[in-house]
mmJSON file of the N, C-alpha and C atoms, coordinates in Angstrom:
{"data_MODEL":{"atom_site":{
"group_PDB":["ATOM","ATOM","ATOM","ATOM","ATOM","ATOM","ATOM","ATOM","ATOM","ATOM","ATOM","ATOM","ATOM","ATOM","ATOM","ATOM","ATOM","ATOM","ATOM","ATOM","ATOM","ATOM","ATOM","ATOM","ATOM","ATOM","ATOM","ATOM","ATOM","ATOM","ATOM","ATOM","ATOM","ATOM","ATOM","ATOM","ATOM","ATOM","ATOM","ATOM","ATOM","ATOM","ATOM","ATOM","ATOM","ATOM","ATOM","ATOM","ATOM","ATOM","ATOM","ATOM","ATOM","ATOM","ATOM","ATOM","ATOM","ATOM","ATOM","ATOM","ATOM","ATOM","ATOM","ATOM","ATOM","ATOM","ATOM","ATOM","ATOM","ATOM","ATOM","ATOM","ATOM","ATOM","ATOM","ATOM","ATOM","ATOM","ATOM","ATOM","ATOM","ATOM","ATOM","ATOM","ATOM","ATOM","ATOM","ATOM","ATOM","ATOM","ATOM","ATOM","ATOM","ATOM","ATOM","ATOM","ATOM","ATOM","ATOM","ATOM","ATOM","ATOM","ATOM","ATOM","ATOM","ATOM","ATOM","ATOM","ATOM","ATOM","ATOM","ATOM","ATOM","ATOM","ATOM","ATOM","ATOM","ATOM","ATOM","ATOM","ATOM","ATOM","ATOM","ATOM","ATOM","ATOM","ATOM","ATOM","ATOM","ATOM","ATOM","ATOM","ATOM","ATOM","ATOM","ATOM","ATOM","ATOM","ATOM","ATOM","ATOM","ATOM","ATOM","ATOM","ATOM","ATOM","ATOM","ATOM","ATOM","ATOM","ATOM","ATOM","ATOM","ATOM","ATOM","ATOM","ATOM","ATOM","ATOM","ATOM","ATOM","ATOM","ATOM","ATOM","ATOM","ATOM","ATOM","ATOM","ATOM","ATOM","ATOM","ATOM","ATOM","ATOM","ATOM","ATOM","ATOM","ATOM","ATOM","ATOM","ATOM","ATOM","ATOM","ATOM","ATOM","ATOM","ATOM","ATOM","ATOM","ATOM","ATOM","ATOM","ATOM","ATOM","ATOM","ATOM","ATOM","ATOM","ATOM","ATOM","ATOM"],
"id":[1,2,3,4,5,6,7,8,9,10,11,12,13,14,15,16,17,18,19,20,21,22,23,24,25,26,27,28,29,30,31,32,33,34,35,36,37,38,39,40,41,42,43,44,45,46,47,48,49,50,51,52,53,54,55,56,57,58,59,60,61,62,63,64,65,66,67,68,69,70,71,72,73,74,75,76,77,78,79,80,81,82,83,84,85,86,87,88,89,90,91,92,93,94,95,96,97,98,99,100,101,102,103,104,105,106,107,108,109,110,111,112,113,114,115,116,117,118,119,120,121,122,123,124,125,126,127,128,129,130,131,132,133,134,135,136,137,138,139,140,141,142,143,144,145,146,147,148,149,150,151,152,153,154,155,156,157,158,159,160,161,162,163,164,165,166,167,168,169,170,171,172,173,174,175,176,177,178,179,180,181,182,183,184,185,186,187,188,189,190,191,192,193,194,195,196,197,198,199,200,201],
"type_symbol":["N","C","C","N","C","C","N","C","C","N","C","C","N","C","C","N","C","C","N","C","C","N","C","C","N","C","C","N","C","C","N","C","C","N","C","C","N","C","C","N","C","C","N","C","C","N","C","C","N","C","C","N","C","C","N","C","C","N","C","C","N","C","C","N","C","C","N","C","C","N","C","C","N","C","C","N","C","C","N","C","C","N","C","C","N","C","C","N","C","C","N","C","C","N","C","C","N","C","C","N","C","C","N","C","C","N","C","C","N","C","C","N","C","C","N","C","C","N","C","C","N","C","C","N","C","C","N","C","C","N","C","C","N","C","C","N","C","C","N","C","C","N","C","C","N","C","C","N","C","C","N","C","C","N","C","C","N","C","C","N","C","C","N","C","C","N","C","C","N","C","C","N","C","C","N","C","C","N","C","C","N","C","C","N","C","C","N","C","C","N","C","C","N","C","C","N","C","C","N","C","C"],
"label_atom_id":["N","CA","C","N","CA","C","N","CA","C","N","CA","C","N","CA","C","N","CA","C","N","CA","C","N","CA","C","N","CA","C","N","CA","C","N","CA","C","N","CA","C","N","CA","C","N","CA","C","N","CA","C","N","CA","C","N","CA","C","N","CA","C","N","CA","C","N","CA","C","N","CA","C","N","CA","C","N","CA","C","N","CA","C","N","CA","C","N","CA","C","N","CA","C","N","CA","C","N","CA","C","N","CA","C","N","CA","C","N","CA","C","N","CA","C","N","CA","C","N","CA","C","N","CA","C","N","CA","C","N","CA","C","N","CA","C","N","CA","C","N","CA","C","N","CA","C","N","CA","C","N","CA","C","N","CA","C","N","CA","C","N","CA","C","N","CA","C","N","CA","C","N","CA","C","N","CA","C","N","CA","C","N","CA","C","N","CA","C","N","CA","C","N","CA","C","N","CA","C","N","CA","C","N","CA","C","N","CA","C","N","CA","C","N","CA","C","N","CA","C","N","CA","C","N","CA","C","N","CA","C","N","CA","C"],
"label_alt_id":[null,null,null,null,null,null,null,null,null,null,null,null,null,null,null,null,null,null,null,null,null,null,null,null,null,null,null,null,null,null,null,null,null,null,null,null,null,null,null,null,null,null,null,null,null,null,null,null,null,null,null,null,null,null,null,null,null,null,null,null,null,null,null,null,null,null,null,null,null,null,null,null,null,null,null,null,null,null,null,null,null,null,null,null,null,null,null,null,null,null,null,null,null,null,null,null,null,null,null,null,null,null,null,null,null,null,null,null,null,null,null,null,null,null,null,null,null,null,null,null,null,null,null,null,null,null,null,null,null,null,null,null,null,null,null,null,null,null,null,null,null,null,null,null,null,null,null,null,null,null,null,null,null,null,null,null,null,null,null,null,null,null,null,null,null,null,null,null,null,null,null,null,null,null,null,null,null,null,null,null,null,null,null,null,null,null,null,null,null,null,null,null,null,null,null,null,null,null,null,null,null],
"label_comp_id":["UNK","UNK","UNK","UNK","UNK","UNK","UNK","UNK","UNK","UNK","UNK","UNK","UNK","UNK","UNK","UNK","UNK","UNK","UNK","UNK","UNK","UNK","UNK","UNK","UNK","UNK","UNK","UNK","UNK","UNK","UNK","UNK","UNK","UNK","UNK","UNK","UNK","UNK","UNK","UNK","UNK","UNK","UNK","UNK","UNK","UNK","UNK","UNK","UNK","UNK","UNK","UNK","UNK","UNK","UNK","UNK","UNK","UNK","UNK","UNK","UNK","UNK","UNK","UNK","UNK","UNK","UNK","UNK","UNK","UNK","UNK","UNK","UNK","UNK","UNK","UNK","UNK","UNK","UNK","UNK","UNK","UNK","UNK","UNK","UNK","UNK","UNK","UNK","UNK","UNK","UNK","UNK","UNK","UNK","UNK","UNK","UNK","UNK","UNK","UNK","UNK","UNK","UNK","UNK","UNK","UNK","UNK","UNK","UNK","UNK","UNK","UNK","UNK","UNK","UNK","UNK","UNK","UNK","UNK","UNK","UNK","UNK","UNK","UNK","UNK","UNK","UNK","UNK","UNK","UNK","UNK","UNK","UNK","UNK","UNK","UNK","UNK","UNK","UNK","UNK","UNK","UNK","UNK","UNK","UNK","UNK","UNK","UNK","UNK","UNK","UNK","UNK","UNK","UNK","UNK","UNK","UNK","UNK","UNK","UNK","UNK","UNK","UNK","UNK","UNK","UNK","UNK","UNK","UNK","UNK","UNK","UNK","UNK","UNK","UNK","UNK","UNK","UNK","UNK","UNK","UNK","UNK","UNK","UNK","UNK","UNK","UNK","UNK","UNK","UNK","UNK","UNK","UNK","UNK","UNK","UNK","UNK","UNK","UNK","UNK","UNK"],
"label_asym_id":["A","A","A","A","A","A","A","A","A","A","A","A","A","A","A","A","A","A","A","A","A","A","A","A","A","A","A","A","A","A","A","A","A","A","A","A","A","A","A","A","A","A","A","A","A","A","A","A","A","A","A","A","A","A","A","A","A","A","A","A","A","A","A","A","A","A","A","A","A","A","A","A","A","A","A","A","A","A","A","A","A","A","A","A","A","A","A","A","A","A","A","A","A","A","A","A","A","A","A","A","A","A","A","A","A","A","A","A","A","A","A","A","A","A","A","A","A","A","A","A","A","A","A","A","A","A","A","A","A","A","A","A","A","A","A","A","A","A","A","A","A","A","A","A","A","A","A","A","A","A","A","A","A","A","A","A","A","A","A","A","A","A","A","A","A","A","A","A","A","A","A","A","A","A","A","A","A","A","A","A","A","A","A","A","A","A","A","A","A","A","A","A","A","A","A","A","A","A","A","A","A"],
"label_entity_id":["1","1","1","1","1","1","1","1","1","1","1","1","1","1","1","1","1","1","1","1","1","1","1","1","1","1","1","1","1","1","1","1","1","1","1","1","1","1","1","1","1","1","1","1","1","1","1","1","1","1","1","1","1","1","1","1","1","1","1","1","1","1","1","1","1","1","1","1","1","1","1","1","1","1","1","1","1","1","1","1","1","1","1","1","1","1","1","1","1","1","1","1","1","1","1","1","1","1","1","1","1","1","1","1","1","1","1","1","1","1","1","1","1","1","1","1","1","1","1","1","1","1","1","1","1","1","1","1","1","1","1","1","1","1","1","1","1","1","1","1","1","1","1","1","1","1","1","1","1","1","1","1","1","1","1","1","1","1","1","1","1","1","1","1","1","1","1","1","1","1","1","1","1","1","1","1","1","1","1","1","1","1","1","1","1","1","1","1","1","1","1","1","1","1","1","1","1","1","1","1","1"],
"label_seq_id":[1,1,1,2,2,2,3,3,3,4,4,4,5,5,5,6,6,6,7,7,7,8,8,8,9,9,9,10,10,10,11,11,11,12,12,12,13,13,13,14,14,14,15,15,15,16,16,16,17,17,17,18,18,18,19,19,19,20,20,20,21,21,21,22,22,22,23,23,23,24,24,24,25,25,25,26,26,26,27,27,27,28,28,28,29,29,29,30,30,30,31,31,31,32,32,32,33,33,33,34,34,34,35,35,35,36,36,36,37,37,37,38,38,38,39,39,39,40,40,40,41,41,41,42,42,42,43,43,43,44,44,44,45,45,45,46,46,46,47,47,47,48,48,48,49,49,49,50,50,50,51,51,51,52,52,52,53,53,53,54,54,54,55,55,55,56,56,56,57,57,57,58,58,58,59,59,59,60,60,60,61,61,61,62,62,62,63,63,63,64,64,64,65,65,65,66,66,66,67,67,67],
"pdbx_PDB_ins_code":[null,null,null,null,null,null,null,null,null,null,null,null,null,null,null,null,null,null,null,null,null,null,null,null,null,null,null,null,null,null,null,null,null,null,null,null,null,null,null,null,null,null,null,null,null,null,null,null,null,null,null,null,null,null,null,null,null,null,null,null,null,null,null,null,null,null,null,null,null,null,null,null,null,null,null,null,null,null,null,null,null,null,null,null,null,null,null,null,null,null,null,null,null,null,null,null,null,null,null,null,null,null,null,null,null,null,null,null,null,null,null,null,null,null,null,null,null,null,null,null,null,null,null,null,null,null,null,null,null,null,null,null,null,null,null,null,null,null,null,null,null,null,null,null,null,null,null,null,null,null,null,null,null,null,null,null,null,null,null,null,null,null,null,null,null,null,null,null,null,null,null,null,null,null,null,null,null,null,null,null,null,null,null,null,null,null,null,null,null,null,null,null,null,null,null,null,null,null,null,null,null],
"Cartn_x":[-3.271,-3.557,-4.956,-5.815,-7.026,-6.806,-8.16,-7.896,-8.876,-9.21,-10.257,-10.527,-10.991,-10.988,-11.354,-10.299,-10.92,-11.49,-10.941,-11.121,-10.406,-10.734,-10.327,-10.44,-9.462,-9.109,-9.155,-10.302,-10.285,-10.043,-9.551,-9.211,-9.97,-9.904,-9.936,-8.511,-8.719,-7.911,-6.805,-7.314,-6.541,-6.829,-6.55,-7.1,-6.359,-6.0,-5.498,-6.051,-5.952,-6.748,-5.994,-6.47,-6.074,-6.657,-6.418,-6.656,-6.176,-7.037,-6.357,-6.133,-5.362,-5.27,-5.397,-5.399,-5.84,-4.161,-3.364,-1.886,-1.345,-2.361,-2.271,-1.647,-1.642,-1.068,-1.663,-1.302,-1.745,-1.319,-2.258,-1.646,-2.096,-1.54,-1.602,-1.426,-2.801,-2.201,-2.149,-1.12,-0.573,0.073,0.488,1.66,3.189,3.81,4.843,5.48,6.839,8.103,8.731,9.117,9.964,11.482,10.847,11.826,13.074,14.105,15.156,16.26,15.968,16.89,15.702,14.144,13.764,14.15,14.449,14.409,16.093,16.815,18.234,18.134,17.18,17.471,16.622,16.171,16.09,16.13,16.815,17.275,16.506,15.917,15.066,15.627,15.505,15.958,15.238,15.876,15.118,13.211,13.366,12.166,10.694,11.438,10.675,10.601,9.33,8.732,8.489,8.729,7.851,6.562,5.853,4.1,4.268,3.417,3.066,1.776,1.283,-0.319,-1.364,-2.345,-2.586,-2.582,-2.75,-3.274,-4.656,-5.282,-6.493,-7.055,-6.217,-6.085,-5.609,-4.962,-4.904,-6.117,-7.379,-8.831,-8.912,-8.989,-9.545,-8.566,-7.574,-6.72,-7.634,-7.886,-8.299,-7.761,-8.682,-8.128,-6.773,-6.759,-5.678,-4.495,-4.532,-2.836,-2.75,-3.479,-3.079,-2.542,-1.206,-0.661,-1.183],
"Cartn_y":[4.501,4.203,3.595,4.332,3.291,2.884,1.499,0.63,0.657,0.628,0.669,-0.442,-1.964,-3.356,-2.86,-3.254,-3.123,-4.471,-6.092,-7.138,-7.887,-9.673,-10.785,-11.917,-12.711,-13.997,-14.885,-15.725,-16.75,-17.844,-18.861,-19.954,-20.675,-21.999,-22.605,-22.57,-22.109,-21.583,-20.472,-19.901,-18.801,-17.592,-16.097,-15.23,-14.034,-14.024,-13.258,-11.526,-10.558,-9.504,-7.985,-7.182,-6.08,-4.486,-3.731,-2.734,-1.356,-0.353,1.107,1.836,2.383,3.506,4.929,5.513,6.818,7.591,6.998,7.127,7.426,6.869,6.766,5.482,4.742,3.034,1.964,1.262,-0.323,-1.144,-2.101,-2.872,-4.164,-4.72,-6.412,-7.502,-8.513,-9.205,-10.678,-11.83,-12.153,-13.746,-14.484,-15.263,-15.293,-15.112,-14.772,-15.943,-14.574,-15.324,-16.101,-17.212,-18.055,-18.84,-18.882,-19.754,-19.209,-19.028,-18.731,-18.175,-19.128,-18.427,-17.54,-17.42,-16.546,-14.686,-15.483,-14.322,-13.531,-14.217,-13.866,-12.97,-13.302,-12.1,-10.779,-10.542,-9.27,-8.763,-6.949,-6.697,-6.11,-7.005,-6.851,-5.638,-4.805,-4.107,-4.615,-4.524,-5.457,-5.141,-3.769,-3.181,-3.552,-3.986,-5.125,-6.429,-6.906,-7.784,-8.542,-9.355,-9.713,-10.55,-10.581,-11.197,-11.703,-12.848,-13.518,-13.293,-12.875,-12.829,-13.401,-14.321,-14.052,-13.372,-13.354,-12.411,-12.022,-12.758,-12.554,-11.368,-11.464,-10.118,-8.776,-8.41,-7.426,-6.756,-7.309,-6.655,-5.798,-5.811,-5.313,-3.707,-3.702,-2.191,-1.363,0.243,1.025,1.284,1.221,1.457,2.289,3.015,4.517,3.917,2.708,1.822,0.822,0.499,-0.601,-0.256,-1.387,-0.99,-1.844],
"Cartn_z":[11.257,9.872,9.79,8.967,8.673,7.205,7.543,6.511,5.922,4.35,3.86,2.9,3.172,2.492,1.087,0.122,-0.86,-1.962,-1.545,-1.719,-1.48,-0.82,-1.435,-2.174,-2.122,-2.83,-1.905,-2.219,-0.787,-1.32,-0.233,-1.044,0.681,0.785,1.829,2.844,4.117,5.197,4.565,3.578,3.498,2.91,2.734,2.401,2.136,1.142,0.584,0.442,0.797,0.688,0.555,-0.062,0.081,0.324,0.685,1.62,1.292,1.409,1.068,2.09,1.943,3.576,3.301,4.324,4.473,4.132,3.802,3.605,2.018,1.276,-0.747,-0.827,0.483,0.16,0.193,0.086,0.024,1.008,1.752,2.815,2.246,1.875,1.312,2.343,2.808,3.295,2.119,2.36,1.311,2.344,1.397,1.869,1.967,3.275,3.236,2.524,1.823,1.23,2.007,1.813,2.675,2.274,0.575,-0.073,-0.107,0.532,0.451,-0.534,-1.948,-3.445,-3.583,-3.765,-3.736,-2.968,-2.01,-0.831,-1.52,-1.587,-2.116,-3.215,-4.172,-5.38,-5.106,-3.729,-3.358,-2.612,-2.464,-1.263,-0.329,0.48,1.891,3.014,2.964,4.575,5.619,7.206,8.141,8.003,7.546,8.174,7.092,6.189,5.223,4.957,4.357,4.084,3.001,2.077,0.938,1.216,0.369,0.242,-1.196,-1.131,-2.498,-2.46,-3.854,-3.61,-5.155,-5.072,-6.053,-7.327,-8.741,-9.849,-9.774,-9.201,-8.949,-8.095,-7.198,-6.161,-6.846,-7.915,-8.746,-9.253,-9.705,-9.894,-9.032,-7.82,-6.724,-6.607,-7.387,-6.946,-8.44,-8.207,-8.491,-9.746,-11.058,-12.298,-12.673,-11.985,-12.186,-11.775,-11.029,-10.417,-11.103,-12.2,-12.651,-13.916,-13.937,-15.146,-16.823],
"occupancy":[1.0,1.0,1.0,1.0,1.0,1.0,1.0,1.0,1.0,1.0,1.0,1.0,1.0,1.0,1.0,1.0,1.0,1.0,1.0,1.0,1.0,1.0,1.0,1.0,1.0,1.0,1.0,1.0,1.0,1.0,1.0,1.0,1.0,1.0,1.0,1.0,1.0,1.0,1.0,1.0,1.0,1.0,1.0,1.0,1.0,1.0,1.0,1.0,1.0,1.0,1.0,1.0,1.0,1.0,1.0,1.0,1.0,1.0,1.0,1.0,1.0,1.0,1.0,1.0,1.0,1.0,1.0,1.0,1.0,1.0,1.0,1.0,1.0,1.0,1.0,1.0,1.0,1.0,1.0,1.0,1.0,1.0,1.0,1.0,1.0,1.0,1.0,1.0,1.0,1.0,1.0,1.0,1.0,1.0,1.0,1.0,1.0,1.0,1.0,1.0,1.0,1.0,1.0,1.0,1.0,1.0,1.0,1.0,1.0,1.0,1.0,1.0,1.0,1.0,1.0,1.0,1.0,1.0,1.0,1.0,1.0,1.0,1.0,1.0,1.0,1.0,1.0,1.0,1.0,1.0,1.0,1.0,1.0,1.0,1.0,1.0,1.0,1.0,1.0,1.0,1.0,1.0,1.0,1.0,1.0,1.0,1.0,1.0,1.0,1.0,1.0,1.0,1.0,1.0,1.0,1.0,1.0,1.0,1.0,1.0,1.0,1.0,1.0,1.0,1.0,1.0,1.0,1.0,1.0,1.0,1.0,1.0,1.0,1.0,1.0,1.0,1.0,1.0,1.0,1.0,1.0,1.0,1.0,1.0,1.0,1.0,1.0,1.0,1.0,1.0,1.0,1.0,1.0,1.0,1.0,1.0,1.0,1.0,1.0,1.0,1.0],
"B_iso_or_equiv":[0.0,0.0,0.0,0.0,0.0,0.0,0.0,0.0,0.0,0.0,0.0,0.0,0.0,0.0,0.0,0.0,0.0,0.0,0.0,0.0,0.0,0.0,0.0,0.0,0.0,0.0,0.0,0.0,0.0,0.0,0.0,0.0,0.0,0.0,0.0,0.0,0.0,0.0,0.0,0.0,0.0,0.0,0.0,0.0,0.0,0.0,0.0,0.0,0.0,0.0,0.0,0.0,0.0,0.0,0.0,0.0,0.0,0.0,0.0,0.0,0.0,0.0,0.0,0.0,0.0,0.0,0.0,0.0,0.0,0.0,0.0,0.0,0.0,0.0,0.0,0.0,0.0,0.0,0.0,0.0,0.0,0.0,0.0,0.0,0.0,0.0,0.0,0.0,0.0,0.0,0.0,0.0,0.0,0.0,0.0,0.0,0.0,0.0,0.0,0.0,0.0,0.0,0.0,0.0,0.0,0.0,0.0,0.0,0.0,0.0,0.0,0.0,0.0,0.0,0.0,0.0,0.0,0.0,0.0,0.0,0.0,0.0,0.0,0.0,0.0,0.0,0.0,0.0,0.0,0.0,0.0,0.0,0.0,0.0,0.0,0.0,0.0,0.0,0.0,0.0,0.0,0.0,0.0,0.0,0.0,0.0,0.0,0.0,0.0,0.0,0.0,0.0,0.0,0.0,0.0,0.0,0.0,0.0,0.0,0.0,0.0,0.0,0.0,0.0,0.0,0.0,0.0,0.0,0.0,0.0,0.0,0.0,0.0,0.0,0.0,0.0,0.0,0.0,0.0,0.0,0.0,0.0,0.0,0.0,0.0,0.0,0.0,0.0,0.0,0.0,0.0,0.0,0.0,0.0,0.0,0.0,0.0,0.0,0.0,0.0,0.0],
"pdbx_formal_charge":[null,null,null,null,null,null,null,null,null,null,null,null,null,null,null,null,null,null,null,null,null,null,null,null,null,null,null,null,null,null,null,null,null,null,null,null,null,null,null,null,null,null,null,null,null,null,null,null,null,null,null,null,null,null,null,null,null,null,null,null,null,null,null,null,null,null,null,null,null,null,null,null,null,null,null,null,null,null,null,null,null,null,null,null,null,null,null,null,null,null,null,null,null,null,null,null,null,null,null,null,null,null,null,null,null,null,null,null,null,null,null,null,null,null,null,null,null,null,null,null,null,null,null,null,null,null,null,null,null,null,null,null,null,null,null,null,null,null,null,null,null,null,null,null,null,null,null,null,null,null,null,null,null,null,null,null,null,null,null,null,null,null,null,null,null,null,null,null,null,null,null,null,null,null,null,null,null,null,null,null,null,null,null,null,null,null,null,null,null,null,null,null,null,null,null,null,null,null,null,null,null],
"auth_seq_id":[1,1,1,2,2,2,3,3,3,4,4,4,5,5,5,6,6,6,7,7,7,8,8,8,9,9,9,10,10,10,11,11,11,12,12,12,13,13,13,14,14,14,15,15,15,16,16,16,17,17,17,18,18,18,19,19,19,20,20,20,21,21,21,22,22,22,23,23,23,24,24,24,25,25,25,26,26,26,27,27,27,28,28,28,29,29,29,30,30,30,31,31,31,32,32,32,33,33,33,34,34,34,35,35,35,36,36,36,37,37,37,38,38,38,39,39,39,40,40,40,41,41,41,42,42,42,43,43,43,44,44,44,45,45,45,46,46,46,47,47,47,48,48,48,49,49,49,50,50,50,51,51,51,52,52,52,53,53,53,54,54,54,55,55,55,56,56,56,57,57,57,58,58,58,59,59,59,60,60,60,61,61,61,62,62,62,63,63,63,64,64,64,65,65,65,66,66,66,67,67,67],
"auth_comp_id":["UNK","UNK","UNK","UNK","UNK","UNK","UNK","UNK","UNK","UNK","UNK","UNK","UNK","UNK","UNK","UNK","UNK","UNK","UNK","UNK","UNK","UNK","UNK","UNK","UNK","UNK","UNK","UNK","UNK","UNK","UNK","UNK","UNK","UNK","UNK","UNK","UNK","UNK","UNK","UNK","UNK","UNK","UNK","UNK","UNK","UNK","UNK","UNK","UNK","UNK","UNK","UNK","UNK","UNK","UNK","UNK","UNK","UNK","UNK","UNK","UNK","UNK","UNK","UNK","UNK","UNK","UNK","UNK","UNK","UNK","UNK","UNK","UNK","UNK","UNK","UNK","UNK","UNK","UNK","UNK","UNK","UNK","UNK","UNK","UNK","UNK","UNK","UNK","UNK","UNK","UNK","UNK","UNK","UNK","UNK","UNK","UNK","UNK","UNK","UNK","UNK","UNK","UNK","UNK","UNK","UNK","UNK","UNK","UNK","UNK","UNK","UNK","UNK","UNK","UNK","UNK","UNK","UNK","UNK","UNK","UNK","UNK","UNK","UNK","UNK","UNK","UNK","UNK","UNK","UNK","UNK","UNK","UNK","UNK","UNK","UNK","UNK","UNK","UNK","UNK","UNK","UNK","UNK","UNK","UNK","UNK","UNK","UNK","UNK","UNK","UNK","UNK","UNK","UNK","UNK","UNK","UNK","UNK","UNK","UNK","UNK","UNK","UNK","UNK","UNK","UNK","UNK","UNK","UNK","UNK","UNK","UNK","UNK","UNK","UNK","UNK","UNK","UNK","UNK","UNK","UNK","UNK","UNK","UNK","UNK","UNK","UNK","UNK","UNK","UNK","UNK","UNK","UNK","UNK","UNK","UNK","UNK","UNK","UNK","UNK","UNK"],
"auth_asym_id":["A","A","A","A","A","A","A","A","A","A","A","A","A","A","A","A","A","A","A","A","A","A","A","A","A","A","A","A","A","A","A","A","A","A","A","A","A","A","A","A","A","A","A","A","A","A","A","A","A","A","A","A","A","A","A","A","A","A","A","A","A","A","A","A","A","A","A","A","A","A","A","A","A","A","A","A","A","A","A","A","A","A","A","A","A","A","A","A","A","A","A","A","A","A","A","A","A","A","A","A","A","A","A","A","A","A","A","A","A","A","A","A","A","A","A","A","A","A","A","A","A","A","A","A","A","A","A","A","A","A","A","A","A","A","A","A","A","A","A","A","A","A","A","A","A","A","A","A","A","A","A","A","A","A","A","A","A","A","A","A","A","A","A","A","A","A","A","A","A","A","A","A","A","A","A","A","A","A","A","A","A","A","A","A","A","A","A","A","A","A","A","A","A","A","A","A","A","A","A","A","A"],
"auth_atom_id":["N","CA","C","N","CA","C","N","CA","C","N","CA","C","N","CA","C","N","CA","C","N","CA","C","N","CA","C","N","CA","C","N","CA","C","N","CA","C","N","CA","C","N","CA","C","N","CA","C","N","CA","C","N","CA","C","N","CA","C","N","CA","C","N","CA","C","N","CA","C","N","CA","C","N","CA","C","N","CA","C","N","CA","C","N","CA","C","N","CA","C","N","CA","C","N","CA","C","N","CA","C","N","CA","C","N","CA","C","N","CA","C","N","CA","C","N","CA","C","N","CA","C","N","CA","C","N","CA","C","N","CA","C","N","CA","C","N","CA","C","N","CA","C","N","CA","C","N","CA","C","N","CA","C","N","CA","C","N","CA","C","N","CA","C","N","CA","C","N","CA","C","N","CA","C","N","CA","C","N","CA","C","N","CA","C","N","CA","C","N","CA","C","N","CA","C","N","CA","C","N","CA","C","N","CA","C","N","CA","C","N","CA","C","N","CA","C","N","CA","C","N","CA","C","N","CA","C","N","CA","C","N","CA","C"],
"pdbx_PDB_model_num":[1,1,1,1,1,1,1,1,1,1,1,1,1,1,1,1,1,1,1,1,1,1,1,1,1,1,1,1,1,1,1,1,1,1,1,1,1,1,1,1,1,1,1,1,1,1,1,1,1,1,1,1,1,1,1,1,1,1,1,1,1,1,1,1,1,1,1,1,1,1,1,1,1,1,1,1,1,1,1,1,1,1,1,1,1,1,1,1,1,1,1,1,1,1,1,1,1,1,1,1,1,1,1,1,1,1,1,1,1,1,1,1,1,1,1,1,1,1,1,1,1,1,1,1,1,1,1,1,1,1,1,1,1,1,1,1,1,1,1,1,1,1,1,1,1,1,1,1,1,1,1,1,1,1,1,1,1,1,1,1,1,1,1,1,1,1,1,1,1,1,1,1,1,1,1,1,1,1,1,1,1,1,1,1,1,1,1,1,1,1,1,1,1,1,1,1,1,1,1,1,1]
}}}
């Protein structure tokens, strides 16, 4: 998979960013979910993940994906 940076959200020691691939997807990196009743109202398969990510980090995806 390549990655093609498309921006981040920096904050101090952390960095929020996101990425296009050669795939038509998105690779978000983000802060993982941790909070637990969070985590409960959705259904995770092992092979997934949730990310919290800024609003700010939304600019950066390509007019045509944003709703």
């Amino acid at each position: 998979m390549r990655l093609e940076f498309l921006g981040k959200e920096s904050r101090v020691g952390e960095s929020p960013t996101l990425y296009a691939t050669d795939r038509g997807t998105y690779v978000i990196q983000g802060w993982k979910v941790t909070d637990p009743a969070a985590r409960a109202t959705m259904a995770l398969p092992d092979h997934e993940d949730a990310v919290e990510i800024p609003a700010g980090l939304v600019r950066f995806f390509p007019e045509e994906h944003r709703r």
